[in-house]
N, C-alpha and C positions, 0 to 999 in steps of 0.2 A: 388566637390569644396566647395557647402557649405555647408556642414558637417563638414566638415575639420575645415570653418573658423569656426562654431558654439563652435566645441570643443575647437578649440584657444582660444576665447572670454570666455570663462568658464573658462580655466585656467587661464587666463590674470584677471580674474574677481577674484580667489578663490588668484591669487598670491598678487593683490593690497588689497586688506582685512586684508590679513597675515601683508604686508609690513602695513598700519597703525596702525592696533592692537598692532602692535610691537614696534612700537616708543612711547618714553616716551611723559608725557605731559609736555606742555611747562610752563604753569602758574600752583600755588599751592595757589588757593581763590581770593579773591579778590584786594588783595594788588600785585600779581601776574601778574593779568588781566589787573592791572594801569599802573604797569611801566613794565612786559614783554614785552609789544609790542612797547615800544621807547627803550628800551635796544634790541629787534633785529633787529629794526628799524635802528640804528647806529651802530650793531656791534660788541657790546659789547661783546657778549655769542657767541663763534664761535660753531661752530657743528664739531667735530671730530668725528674718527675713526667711531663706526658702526650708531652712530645718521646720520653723512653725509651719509654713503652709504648707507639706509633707504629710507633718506629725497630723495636723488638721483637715485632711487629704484623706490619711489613711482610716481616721477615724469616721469619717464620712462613707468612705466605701465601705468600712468593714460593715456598718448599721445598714447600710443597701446591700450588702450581701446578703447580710442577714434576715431581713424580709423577703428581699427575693427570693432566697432558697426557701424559706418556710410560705413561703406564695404559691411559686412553679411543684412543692408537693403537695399541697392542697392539690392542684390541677389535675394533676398526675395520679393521684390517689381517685380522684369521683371522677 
């Protein structure tokens, strides 16, 4: 059983890497950095087609990351 999950957490680990890598960046310098974040702040910039299922990707993996690793040291720990 924890082998198994070790190997999960490795893949869940090598898939959320991928999924960041892959999405584009949000801001382009400094003028980006000022008003990107009140223009997604309100909405402005919606996220379509594969920037959403990315963003919704990664958010997914990060939350399996996150039980997993706090699962496999349960294991590890007793």
């Amino acid at each position: 059983m924890e082998l198994f999950l070790k190997v999960l957490l490795v893949i869940v680990c090598v898939g959320l890497i991928a999924a960041v890598l892959l999405q584009k960046g949000k801001s382009a310098g400094l003028s980006g950095a000022i008003s990107g974040g009140a223009e997604h702040l309100f909405g402005k910039q919606k996220a379509r087609g594969m920037d959403l299922f990315l963003s919704r990707l990664t958010i997914a993996l990060a939350v399996l990351f996150i039980i997993l690793s706090t699962t496999v040291a349960y294991f590890v720990r007793s």
